[in-house]
C-alpha positions as CSV (number, residue, x, y, z in Angstrom):
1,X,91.9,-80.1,-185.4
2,X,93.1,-78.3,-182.4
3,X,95.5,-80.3,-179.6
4,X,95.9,-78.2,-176.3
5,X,99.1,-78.3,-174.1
6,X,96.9,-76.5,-171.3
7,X,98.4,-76.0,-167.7
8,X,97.9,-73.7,-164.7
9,X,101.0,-71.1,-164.9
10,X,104.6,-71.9,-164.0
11,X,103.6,-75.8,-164.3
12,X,105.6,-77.8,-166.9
13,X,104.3,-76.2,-170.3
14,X,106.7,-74.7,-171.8
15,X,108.7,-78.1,-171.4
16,X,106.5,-79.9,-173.0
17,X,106.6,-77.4,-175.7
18,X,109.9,-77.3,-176.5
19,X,110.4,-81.1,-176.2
20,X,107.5,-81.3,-178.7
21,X,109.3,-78.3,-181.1
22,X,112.5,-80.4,-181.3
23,X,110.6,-83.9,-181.7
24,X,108.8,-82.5,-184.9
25,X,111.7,-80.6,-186.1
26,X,114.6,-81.9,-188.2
27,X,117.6,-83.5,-186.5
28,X,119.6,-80.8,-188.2
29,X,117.4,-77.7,-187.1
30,X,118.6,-77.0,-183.9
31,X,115.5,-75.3,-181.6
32,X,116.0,-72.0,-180.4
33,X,113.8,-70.0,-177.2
34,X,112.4,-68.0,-180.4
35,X,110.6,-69.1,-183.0
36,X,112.0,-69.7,-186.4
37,X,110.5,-69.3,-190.1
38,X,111.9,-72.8,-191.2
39,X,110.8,-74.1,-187.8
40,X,108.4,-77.3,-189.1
41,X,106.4,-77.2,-185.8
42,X,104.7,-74.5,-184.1
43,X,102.7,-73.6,-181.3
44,X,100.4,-70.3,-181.1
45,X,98.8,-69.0,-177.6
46,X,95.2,-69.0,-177.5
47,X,93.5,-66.6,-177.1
48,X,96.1,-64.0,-178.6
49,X,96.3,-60.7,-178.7
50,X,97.7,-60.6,-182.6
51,X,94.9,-62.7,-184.0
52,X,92.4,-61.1,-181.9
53,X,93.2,-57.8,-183.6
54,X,93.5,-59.9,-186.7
55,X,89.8,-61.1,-186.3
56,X,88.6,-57.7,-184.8
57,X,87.8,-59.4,-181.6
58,X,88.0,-56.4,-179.2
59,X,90.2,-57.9,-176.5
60,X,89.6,-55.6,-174.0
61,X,86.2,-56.5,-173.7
62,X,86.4,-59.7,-171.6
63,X,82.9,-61.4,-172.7
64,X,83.9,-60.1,-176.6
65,X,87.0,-62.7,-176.1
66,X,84.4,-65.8,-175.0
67,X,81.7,-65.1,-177.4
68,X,85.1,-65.9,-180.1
69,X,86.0,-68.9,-178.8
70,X,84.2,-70.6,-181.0
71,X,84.8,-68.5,-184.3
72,X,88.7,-68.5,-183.4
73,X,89.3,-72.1,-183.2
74,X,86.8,-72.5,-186.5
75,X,88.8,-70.1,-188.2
76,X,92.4,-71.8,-187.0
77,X,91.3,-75.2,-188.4
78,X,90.5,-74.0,-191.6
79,X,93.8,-75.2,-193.0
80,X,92.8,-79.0,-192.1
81,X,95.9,-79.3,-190.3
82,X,96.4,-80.5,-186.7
83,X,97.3,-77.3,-184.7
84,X,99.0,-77.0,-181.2
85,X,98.0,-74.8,-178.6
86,X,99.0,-73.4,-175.5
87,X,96.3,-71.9,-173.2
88,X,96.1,-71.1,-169.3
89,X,92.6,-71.2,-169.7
90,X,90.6,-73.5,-167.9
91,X,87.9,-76.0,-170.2
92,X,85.1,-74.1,-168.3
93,X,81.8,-73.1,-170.3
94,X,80.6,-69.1,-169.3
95,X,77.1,-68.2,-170.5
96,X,76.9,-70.9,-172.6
97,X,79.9,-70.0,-174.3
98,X,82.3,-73.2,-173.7
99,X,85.9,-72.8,-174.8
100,X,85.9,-75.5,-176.9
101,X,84.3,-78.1,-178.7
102,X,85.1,-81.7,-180.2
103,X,84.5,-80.5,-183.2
104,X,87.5,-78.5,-183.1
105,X,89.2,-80.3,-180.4
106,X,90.9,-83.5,-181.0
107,X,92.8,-84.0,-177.8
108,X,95.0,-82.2,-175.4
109,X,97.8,-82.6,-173.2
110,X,97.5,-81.0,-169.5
111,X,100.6,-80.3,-167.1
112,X,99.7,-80.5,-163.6
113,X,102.5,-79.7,-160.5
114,X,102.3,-79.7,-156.8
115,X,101.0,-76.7,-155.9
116,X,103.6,-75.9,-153.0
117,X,105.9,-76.0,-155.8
118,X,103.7,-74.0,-158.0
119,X,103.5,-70.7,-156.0
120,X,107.5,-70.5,-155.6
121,X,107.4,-70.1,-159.4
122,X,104.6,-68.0,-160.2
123,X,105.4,-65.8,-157.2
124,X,109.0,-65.2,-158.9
125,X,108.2,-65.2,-162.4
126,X,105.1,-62.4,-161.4
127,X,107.0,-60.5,-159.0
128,X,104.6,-61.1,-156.2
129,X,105.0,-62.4,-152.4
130,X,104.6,-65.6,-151.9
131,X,101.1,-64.7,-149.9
132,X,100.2,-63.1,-152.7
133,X,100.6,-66.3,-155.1
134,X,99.3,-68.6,-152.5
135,X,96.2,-66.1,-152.5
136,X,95.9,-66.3,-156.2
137,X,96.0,-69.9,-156.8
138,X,93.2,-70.4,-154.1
139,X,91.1,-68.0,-155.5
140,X,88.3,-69.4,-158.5
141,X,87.9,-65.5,-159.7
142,X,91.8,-65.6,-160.9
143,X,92.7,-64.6,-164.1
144,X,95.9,-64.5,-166.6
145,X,96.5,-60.2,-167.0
146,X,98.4,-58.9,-169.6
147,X,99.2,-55.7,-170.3
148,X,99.3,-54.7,-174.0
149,X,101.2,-52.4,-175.5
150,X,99.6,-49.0,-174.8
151,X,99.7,-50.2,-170.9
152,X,96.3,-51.5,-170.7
153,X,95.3,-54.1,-168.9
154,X,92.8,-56.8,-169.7
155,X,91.6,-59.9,-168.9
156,X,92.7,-63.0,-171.2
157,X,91.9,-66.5,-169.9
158,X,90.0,-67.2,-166.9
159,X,92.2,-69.7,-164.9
160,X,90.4,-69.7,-161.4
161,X,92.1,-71.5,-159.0
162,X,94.5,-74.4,-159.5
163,X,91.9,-77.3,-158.3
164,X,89.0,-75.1,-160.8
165,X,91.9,-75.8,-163.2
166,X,92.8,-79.2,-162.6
167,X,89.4,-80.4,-162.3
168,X,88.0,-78.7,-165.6
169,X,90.5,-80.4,-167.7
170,X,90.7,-83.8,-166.3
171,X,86.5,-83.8,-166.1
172,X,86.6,-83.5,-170.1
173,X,84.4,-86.3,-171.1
174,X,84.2,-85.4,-174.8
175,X,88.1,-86.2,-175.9
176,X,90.5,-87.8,-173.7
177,X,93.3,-85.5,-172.3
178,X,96.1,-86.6,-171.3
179,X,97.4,-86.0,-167.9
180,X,101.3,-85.7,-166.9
181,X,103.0,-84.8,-163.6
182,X,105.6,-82.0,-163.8
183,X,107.6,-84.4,-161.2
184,X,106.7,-87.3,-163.5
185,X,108.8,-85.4,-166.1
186,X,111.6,-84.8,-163.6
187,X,111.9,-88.1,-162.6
188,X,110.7,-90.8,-165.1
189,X,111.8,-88.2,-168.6
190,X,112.0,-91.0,-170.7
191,X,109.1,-93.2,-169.7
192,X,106.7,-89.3,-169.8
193,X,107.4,-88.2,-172.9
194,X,107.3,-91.9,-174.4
195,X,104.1,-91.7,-173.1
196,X,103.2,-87.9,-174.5
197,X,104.2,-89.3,-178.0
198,X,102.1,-92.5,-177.8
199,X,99.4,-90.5,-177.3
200,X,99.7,-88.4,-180.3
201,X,100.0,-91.5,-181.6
202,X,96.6,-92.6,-181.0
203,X,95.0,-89.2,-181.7
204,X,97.0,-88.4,-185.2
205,X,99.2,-91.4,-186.1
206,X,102.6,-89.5,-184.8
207,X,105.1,-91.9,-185.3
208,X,106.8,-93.4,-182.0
209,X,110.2,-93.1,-182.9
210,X,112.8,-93.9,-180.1
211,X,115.6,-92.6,-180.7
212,X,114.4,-89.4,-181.5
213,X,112.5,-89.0,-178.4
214,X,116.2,-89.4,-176.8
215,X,117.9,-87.0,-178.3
216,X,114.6,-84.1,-177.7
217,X,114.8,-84.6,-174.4
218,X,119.0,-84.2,-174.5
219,X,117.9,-81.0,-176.4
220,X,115.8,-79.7,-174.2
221,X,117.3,-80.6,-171.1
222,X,117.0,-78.0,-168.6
223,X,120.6,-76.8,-168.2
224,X,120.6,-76.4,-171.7
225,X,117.0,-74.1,-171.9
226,X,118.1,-72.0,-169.0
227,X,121.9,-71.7,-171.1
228,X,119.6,-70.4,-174.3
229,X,117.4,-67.9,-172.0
230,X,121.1,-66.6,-170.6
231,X,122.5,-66.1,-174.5
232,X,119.1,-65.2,-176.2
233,X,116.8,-64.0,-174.1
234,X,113.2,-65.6,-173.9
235,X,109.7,-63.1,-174.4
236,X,108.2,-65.3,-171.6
237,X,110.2,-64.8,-168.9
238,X,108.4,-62.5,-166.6
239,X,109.7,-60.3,-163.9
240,X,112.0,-62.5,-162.2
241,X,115.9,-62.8,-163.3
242,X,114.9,-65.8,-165.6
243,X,112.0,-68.3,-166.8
244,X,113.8,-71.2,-166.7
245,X,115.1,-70.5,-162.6
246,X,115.5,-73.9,-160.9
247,X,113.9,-77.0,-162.5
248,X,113.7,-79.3,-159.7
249,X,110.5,-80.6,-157.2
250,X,109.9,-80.0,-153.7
251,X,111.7,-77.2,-153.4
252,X,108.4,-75.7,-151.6
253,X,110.2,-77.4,-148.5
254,X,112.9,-74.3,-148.4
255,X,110.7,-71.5,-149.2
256,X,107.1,-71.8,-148.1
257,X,106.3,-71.1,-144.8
258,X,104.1,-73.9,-142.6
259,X,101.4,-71.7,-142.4
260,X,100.9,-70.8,-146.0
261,X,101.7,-74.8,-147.1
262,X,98.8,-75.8,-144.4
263,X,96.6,-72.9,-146.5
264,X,97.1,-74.8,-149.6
265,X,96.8,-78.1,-148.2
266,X,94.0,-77.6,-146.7
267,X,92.3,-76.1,-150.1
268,X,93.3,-78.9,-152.5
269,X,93.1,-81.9,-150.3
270,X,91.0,-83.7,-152.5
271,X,93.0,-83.0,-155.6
272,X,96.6,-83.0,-153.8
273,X,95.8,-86.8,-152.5
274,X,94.1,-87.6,-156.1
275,X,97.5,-86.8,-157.7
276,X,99.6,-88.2,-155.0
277,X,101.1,-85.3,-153.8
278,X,99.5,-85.7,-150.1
């Protein structure tokens, strides 16, 4: 059965991931940016580009990728196993199509962060203006664009805008998905991912163990992930001088001009007080 760690871009995920990477490894198996063959835990992307080739799902076909939403999570779960996956895509339903099911769905974790915050990221990481990102996340036609490797672009997850997001995952009635604040993270570490793991606990018997929730989030502190993207490298990291750039909340109040915070305000209202970032 499939458990999503699911997020609008540039929003906590790949936090989450790598705290969960070092909580399911061995003490002794230090976690790298890259993945490892002896690694015991791994996440895959969904959808992807390798096991969409791997399925002859033609990827460049936008409506080919939904109709497989189905058959690619059936297929993943043949090994009875619980799986982790990452996705940007939001739990939306397109000509019938949804993007998943309970039947292959056992839970998921969703990321959420203050929007403000959000578009400082993704403008960076994207290499776009910060008009541009504010334009993106308000728009409910936005989607995640790769280019592949002959230069073609294509559509991969529809994402829409970050309340379409927000609201598509946290509406899930058929599982229960759990919901944790980026600044949550930031500021209460220990109490968050305590509450990540009891979670798992509930959906598939993870055991809670203390002490090793401790020393994941010492591993994966963010000092020490931005020190491993400056000797490594990391494949996500985008067009701006690094993924893992400043790790802190609020910084929206330096960069993000009044007019383009009052924009986003005044688009997520509803959503920005439900969270409690207004």
């Amino acid at each position: 059965m499939i458990i999503w760690i699911a997020s609008y871009p540039k929003s906590g995920n790949t936090w989450v991931r790598f705290f969960l990477k070092s909580y399911f490894n061995n003490y002794y198996s230090n976690i790298t940016l890259a993945p490892k063959i002896y690694d015991n835990f791994k996440i895959q992307n969904f959808p992807n580009i390798f096991f969409m080739k791997e399925r002859n799902v033609n990827y460049l076909n936008f409506q080919e990728i939904v109709k497989n939403w189905k058959n690619m999570q059936d297929y993943i779960n043949l090994n009875n196993k619980t799986n982790f996956l990452k996705t940007h895509n939001a739990l939306c339903t397109i000509k019938n199509y949804p993007f998943t099911t309970s039947e292959n769905t056992s839970g998921g974790i969703y990321v959420v962060r203050d929007p403000r915050d959000v578009v400082i990221s993704y403008a960076d990481h994207f290499g776009t203006s910060l008009e541009e990102a504010v334009d993106r996340i308000l728009s409910s036609e936005h989607n995640e664009n790769p280019i592949d490797e002959n230069g073609k672009s294509f559509i991969l997850s529809l994402m829409g805008s970050w309340a379409d997001h927000y609201n598509s995952w946290k509406s899930y009635k058929k599982r229960k998905i759990l919901i944790i604040k980026y600044e949550d993270l930031i500021d209460n570490t220990f109490k968050t991912f305590l509450k990540i793991i009891e979670y798992l606990n509930k959906i598939q018997k993870t055991p809670v163990d203390i002490d090793k929730i401790k020393y994941s989030i010492e591993e994966v502190k963010f000092e020490n992930l931005k020190k491993m993207e400056s000797k490594e490298g990391f494949v996500e990291r985008g067009k701006g001088r690094a993924f893992f750039r400043i790790g802190k909340a609020g910084n929206w109040r330096k960069e993000l001009e009044t007019r383009l915070v009052k924009k986003i305000e005044e688009k997520f209202s509803k959503e920005m007080k439900d969270l409690g970032y207004l």
